[in-house]
TILUM-517251 format. One line per 8 residues: their letters; for each residue x, z, y of C-alpha. Coordinates in nm, 2 decimals. Example, Ala and Ser with C-alpha at 12.3 -4.5 7.8 and 13.67 -1.06 7.14 Angstrom:
as = 1.23:0.78:-0.45  1.37:0.71:-0.11
***
This chain:
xxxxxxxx = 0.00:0.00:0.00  0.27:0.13:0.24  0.42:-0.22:0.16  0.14:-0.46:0.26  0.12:-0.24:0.55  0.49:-0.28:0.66  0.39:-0.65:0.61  0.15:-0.69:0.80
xxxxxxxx = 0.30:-0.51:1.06  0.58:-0.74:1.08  0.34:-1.07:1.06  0.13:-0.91:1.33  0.50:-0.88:1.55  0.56:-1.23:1.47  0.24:-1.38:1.60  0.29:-1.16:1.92
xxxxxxxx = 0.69:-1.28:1.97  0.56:-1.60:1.97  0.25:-1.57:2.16  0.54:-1.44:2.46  0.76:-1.72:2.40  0.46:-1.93:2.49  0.33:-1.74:2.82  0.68:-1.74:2.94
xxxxxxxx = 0.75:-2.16:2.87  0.36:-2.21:3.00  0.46:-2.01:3.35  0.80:-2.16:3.36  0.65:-2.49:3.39  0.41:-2.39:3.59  0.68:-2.28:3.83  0.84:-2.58:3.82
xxxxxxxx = 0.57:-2.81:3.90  0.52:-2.96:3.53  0.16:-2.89:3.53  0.01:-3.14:3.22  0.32:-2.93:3.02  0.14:-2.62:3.15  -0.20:-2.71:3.12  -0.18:-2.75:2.71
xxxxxxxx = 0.00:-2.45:2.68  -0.27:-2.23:2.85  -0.53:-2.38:2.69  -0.39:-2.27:2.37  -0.36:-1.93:2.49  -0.67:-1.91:2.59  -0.79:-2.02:2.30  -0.64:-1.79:2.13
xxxxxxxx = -0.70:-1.48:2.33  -0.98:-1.60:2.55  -0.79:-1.40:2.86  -0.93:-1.51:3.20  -0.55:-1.46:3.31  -0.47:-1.80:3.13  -0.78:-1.95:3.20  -0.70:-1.90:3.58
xxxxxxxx = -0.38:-2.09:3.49  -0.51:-2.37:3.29  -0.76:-2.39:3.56  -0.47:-2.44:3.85  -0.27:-2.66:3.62  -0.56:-2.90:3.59  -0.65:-2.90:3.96  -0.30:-2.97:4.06
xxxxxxxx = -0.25:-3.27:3.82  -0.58:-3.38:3.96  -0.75:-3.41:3.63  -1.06:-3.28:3.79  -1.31:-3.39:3.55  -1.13:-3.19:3.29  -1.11:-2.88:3.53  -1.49:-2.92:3.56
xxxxxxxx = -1.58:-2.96:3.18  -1.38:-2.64:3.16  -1.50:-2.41:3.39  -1.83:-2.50:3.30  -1.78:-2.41:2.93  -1.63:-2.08:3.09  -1.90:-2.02:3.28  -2.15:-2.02:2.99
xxxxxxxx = -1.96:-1.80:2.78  -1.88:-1.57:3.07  -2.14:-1.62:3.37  -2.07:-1.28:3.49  -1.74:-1.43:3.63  -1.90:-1.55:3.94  -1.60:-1.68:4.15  -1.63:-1.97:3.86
xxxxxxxx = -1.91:-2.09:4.10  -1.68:-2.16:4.40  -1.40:-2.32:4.18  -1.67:-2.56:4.07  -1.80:-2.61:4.41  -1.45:-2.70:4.52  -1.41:-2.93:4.20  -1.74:-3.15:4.36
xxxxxxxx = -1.58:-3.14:4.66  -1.26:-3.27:4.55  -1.45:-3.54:4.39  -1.65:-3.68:4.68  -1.98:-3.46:4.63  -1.97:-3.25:4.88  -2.36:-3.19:4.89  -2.29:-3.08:4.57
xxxxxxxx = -2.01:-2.87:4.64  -2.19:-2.66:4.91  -2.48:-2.60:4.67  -2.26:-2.40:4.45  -2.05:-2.26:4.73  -2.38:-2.10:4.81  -2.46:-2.03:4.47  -2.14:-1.72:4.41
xxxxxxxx = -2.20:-1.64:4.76  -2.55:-1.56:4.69  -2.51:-1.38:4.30  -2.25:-1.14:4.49  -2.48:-0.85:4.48  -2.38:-0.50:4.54  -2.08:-0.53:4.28  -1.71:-0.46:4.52
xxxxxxxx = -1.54:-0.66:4.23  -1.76:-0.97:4.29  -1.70:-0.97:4.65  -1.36:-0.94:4.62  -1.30:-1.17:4.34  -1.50:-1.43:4.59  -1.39:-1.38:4.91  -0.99:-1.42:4.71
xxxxxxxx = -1.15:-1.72:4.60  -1.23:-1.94:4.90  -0.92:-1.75:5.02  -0.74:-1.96:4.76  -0.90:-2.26:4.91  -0.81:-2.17:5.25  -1.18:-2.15:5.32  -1.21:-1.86:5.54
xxxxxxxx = -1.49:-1.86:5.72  -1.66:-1.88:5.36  -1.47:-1.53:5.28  -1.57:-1.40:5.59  -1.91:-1.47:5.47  -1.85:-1.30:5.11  -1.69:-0.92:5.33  -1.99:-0.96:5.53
xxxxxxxx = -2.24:-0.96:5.25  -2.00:-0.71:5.08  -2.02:-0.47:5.41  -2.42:-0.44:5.37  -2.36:-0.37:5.02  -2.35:0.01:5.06  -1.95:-0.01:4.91  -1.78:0.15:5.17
xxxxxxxx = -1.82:-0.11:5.44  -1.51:-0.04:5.67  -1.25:-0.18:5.36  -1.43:-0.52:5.42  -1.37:-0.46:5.83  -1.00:-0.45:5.74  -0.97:-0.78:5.48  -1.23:-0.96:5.75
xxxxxxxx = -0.97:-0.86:6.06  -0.67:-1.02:5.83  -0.83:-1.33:5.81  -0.91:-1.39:6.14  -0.53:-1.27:6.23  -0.48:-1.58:5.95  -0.74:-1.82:6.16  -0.51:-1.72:6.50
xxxxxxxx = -0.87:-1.57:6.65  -0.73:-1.25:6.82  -1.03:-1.17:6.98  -1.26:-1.08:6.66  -0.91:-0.96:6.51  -0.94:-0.70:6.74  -1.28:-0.62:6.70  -1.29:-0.58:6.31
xxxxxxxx = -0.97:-0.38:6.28  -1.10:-0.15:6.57  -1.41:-0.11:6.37  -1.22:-0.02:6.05  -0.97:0.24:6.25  -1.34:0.38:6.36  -1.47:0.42:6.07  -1.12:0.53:5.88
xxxxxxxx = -0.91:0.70:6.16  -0.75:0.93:5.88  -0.62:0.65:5.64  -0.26:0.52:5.73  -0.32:0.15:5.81  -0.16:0.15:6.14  0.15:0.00:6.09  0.00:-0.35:5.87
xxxxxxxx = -0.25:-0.37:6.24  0.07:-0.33:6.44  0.18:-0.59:6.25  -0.02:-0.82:6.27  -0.12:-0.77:6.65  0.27:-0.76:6.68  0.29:-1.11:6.55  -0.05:-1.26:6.68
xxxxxxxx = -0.06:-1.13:7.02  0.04:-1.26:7.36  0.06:-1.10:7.72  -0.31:-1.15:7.78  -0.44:-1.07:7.44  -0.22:-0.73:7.48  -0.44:-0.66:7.83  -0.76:-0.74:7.64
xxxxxxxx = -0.64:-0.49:7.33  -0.55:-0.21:7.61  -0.89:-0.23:7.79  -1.10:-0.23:7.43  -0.88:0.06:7.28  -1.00:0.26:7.62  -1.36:0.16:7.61  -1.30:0.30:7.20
xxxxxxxx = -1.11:0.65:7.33  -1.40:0.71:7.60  -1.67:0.70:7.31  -1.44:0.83:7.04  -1.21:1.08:7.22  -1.08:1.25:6.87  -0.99:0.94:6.72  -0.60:0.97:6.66
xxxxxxxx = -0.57:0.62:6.53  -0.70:0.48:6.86  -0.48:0.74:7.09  -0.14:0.61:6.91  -0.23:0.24:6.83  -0.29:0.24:7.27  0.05:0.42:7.33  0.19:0.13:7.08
xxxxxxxx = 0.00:-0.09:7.34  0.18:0.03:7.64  0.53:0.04:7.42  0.46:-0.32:7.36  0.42:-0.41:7.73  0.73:-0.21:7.80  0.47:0.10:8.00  0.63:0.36:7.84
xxxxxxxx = 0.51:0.67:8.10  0.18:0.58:8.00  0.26:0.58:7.65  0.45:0.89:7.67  0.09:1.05:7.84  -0.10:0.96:7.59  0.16:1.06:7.32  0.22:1.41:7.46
xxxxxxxx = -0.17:1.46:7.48  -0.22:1.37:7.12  0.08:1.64:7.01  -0.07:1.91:7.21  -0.45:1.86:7.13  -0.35:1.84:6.72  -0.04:2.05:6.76  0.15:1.81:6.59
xxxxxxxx = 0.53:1.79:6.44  0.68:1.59:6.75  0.68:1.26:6.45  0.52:1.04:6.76  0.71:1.14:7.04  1.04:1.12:6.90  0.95:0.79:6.78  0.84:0.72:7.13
xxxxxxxx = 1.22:0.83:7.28  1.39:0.65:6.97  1.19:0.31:7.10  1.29:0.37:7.53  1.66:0.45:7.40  1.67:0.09:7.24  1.50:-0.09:7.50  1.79:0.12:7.74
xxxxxxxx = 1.50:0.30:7.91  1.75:0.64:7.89  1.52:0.81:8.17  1.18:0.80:7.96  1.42:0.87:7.63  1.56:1.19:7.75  1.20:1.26:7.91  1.06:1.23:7.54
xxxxxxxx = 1.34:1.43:7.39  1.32:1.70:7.61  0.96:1.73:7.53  1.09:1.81:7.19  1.31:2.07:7.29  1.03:2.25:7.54  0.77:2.28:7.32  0.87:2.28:6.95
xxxxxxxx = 1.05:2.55:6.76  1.42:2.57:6.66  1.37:2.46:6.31  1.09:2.25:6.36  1.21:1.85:6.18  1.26:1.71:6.53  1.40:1.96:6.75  1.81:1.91:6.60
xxxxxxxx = 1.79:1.54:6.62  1.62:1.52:6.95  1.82:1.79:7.11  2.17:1.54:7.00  1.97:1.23:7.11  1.89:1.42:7.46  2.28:1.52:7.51  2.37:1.19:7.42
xxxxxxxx = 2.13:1.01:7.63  2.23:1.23:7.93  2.61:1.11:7.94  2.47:0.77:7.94  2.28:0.87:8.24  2.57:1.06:8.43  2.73:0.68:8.37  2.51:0.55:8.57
xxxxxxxx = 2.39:0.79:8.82  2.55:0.82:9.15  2.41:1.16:9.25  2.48:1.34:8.95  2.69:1.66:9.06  2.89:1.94:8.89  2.59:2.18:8.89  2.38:1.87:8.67
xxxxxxxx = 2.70:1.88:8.47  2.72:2.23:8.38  2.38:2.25:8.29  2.40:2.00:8.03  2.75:2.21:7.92  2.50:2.53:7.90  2.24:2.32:7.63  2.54:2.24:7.46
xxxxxxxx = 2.66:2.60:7.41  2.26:2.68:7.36  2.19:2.45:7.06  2.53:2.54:6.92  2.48:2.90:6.91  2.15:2.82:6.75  2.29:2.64:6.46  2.64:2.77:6.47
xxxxxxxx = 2.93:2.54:6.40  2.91:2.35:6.06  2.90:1.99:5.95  2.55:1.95:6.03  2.63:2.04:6.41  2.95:1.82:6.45  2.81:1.64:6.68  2.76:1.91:6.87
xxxxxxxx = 3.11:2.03:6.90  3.22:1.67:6.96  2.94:1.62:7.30  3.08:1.93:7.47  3.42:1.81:7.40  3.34:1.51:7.53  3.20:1.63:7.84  3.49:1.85:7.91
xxxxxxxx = 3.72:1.57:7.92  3.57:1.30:8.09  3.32:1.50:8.31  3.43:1.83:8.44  3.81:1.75:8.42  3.87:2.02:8.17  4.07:1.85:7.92  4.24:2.15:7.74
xxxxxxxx = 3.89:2.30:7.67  3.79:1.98:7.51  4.12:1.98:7.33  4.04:2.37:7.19  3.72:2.26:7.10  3.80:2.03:6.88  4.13:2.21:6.68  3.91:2.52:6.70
xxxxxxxx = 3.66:2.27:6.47  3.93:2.07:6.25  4.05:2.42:6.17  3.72:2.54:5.97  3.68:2.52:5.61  3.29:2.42:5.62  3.36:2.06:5.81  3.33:1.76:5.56
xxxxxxxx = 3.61:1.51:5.55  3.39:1.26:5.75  3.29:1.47:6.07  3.69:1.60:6.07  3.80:1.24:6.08  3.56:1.17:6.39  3.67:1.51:6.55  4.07:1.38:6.47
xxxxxxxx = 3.99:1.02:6.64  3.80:1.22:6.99  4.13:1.43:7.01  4.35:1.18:6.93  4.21:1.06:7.28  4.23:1.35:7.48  4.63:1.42:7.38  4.63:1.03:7.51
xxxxxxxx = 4.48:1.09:7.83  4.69:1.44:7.81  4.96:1.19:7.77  5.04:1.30:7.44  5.12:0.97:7.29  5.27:1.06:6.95  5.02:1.35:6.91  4.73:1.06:6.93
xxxxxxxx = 4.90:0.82:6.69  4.97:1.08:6.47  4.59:1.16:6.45  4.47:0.79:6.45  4.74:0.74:6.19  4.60:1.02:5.96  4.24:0.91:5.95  4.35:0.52:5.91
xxxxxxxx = 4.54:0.64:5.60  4.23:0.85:5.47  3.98:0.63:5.53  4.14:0.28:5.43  3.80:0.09:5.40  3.52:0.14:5.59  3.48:0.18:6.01  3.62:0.54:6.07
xxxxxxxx = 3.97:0.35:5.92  3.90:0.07:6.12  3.82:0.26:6.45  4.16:0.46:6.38  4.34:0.14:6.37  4.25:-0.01:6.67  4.33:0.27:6.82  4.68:0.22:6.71
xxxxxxxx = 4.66:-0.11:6.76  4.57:-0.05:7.11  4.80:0.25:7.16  5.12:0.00:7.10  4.97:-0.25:7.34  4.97:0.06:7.60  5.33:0.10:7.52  5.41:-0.29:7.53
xxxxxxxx = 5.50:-0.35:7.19  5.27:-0.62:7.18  5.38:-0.78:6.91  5.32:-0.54:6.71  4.96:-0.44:6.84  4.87:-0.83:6.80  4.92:-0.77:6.44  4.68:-0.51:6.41
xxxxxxxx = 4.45:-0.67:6.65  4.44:-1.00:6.42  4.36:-0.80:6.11  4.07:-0.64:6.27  3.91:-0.97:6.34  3.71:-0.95:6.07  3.58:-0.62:6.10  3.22:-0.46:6.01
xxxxxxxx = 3.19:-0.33:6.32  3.12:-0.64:6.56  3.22:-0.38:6.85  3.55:-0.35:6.71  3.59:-0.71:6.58  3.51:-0.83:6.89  3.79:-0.63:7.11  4.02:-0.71:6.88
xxxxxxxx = 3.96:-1.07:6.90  3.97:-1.09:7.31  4.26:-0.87:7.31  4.44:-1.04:7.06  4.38:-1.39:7.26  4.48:-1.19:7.61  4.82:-1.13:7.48  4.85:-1.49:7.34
xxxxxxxx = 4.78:-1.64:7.69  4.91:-1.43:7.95  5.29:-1.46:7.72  5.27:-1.80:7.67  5.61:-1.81:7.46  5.76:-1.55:7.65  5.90:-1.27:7.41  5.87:-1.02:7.68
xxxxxxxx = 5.61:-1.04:7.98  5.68:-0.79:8.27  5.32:-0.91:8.43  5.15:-0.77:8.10  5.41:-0.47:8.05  5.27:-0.40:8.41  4.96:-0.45:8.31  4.84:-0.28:7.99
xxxxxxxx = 5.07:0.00:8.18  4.76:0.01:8.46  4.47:0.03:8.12  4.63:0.33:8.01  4.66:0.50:8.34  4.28:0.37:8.41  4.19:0.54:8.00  4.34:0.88:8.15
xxxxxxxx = 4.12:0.86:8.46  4.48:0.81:8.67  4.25:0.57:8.89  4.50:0.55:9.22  4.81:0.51:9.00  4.64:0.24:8.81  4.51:0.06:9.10  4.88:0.06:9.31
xxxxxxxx = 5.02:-0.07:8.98  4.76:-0.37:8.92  4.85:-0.44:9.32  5.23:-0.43:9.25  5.15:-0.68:8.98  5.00:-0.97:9.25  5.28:-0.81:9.51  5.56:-0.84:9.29
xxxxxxxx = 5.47:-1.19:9.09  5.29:-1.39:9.34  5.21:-1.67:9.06  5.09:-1.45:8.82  4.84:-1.58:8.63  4.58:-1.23:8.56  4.40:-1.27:8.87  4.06:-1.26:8.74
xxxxxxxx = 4.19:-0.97:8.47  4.30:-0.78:8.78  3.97:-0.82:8.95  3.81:-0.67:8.61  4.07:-0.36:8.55  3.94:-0.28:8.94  3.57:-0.31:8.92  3.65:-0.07:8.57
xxxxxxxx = 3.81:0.18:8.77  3.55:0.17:9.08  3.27:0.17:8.78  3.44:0.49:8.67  3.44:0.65:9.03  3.06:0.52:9.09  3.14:0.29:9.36  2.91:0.02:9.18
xxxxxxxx = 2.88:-0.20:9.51  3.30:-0.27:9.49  3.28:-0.30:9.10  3.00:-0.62:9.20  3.22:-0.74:9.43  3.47:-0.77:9.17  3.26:-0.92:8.88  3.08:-1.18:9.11
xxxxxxxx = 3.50:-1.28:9.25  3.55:-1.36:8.89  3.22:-1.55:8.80  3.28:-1.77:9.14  3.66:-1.84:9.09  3.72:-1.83:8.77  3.42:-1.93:8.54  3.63:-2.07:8.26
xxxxxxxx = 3.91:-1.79:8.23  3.89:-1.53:7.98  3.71:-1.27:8.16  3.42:-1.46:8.28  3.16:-1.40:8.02  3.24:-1.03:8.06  3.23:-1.05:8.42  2.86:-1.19:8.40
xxxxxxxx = 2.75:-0.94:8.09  2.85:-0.64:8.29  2.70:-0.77:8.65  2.41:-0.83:8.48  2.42:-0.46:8.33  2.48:-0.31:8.66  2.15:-0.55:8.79  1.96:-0.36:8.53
xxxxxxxx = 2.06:-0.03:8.51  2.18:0.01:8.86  2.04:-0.17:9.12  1.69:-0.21:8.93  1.69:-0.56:8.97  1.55:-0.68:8.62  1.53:-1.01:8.76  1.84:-1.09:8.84
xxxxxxxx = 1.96:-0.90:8.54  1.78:-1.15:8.34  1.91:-1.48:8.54  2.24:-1.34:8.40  2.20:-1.31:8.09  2.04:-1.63:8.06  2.35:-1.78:8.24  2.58:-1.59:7.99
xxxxxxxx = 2.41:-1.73:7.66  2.35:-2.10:7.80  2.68:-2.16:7.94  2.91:-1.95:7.71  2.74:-1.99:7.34  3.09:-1.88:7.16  3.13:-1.58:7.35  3.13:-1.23:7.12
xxxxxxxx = 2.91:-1.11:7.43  2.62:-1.42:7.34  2.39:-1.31:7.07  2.38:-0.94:7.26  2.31:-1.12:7.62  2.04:-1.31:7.43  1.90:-0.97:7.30  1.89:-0.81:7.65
xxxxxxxx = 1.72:-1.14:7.80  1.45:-1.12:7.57  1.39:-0.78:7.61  1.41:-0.81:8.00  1.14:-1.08:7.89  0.87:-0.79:7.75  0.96:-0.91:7.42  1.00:-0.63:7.16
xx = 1.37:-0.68:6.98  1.42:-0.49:6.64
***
């Protein structure tokens, strides 16, 4: 007995083993187009199994080789064995139609439109039907009879708002994914509707979106999917006060995690609003508490954001300064000093040295950190490559190589090793061994950090064209002599050595690099007005040298984040991307354009 039933076991696995071989041949030429190959094969299979899967299949592979005759004799044979499966209906409506009998065609159109019932799977399996067939008005028609059904109506809202997204008609779009977020606020489907507006939408259709979403919030004012789909709306139109409003409302009234207004400060940061970031960060650190999921990240986000702000702000004074140096010292003695809190550590640091002039504080800082046992390999490397620039600027040179050295040699692959060794690299170009920093710089062209790849790339062709086949160049000695002496904030040294340069050599040919080391070091100082002066000498003099791309990325950034001139801002970057498409500076230029432009840039 036990032997007949091994047998049959292993006849059964057989039959099976070949049954699979057979699907996967039947779909492989179905795949590639060999539909008369297909069509046999899925016959047999259903056939064999009578699975409406390879019926569905045969079906196709019969339409698509246009033997439509034979797809009709078949479905109808289907349909009598199976006239539950109602969707048959609209494939033999189509199969009329593709036949020249269209009368015909709409009668049974009609037909599975009409037998849909109350069932949710017939109106489904109809609506993906004429979906199929690109007929979507037709599957409009099946959601709508589906939504009077009694089913739960506001699932057939959503699948009605995609296919008008499909048809490009934003305005019922709108109106039938409203209706679903009405009538499911709670479920998640947010992000699929911000898609789709996202992709769909233009200026106009934004406005209309804003003023509906309103009318919605008036008559449903505890609707959260309404309140945060309309601070996406103002986001998307670049209106982020109003969206922060509207945001901040929503945390308070549901006493929420901070999720939406961190999101909200992540989204100004990239669009370079830092004003409206720190703003939404700080609202973090006001009202949420200490070990709350937002309040660490927000509080290094806000720090960071600020030194980009003292950047660019011409009235920040020493009191602002010391302020941000007491949230430092706050947040760190609330989470002491440890791996998770490097960054920390590294801000103050950071602030020290380049802020409040304090450069042996920031150099304590930062041994006081390297010397604990709780800091990871990683956050020591960063701590070694921030004090390797502080004994520079100390003028420490062999102390900084040292450290740059160490972390290249610890971190061979990755960009902490290749941040180490351009800092090498640009340590020997200080020093005017510039053969030797061209070496490094020309093994760092092809870098994972584009940052990095693309400084080594312009500083590597610098040194190629301002020595010509010189061996040694006193005018670029000179020169990188002024960078370093602008890196340790020397700024009057720097600039009587740049003006020795033109003194000295007369026919030197670093003009327009000149011009840029000066508008650095009046950048630096805040005297923005000199540093245009500089840029726009450059652009108008010397618009094919090797500093003119730069010249017209940076004016335009001090158009934008300066001078508030968006315009203008944008006329540059345009300029940048049209008339120098090879420069490393292009593809970000572009970016900044089109979000100048209102566009949203991932």
């Amino acid at each position: 007995m036990f032997k007949k039933s091994l047998s049959i076991y292993f006849l059964l696995l057989i039959a099976f083993s070949g049954f699979g071989q057979e699907n996967k041949l039947a779909a492989e030429y179905f795949r590639t187009g060999e539909y008369e190959k297909s069509a046999a094969l899925y016959f047999n299979l259903y056939k064999t199994s009578l699975n409406v899967g390879y019926f569905t299949y045969y079906y196709k592979s019969l339409l698509f080789s246009e033997k439509y005759e034979e797809a009709l004799k078949a479905v109808q044979k289907h349909l009598e064995r199976k006239p539950g499966d109602i969707q048959l209906y609209v494939w033999e409506g189509y199969l009329y139609e593709k036949t020249g009998k269209q009368v015909k065609a709409e009668k049974f159109y009609r037909k599975g439109l009409e037998m849909i019932g109350k069932e949710n799977l017939n109106v489904i399996n109809v609506a993906n039907a004429f979906l199929d067939l690109a007929k979507y008005d037709l599957a409009i028609e099946a959601y709508e009879k589906g939504a009077l059904s009694g089913f739960d109506k506001s699932f057939y809202y959503k699948q009605i708002g995609d296919i008008y997204s499909f048809k490009g008609e934003n305005d019922k779009m709108m109106d039938y994914y409203l209706t679903f977020l009405k009538e499911k606020p709670e479920i998640n489907q947010s992000g699929s509707i911000k898609s789709s507006f996202a992709r769909q939408l233009g200026k106009s259709d934004f406005l209309l979106l804003e003023s509906k979403l309103i009318t919605q919030i008036q008559e449903n004012p505890d609707n959260v999917a309404f309140i945060d789909l309309l601070s996406w709306v103002y986001i998307q139109g670049g209106n982020y006060e109003k969206a922060y409003r509207q945001i901040t409302a929503l945390d308070r009234r549901f006493n929420e995690d901070g999720n939406k207004i961190y999101s909200l400060a992540e989204d100004a940061k990239r669009a370079e609003q830092y004003q409206m970031a720190a703003k939404s960060y700080k609202y973090i650190i006001d009202n949420k508490e200490p070990n709350s999921p937002y309040y660490m990240i927000a509080a290094s986000n806000y720090l960071s954001v600020m030194s980009n702000l003292i950047k660019l702000d011409t009235n920040t004074t020493r009191e602002d300064l010391l302020q941000i140096e007491n949230l430092y010292n706050k947040f760190i003695g609330i989470y002491s000093v440890n791996s998770r809190s490097v960054f920390l550590i590294l801000g103050l640091a950071e602030l020290n040295a380049l802020y409040l002039n304090d450069i042996d504080k920031a150099i304590s800082l930062l041994q006081d950190l390297l010397n604990r046992g709780n800091i990871d390999i990683e956050n020591k490397a960063k701590a070694k490559l921030a004090l390797g620039d502080y004994y520079l600027i100390k003028g420490e040179v062999w102390e900084a190589s040292l450290l740059y050295s160490q972390v290249d040699k610890a971190f061979l692959e990755g960009e902490l090793g290749e941040i180490a060794r351009y800092k090498n690299g640009r340590l020997y170009y200080y020093n005017g061994d510039f053969e030797w920093a061209q070496i490094i710089f020309d093994i760092l062209k092809p870098a994972t950090s584009r940052m990095i790849s693309n400084d080594a790339i312009e500083t590597s062709v610098f040194i190629t064209e301002t020595m010509g086949e010189d061996s040694v160049s006193i005018t670029l000695t000179m020169f990188a002599a002024s960078e370093l002496l602008i890196f340790q904030n020397r700024f009057e040294e720097a600039m009587s050595k740049l003006d020795s340069i033109n003194f000295l050599f007369t026919d030197n040919n670093l003009e327009d690099d000149i011009w840029f080391q000066k508008a650095e070091i009046f950048r630096k100082l805040k005297n923005f007005d000199l540093a245009k002066k500089m840029y726009e000498q450059i652009i108008n003099k010397y618009p094919v040298e090797l500093k003119a791309d730069n010249a017209i990325f940076e004016l335009a950034g001090l158009f934008e984040n300066v001078y508030g001139d968006k315009e203008k801002a944008k006329q540059l970057y345009e300029k940048l991307f049209l008339d120098y498409p090879f420069s490393t500076l292009a593809i970000e230029s572009r970016k900044k354009f089109r979000q100048l432009n209102g566009e949203v840039v991932q």
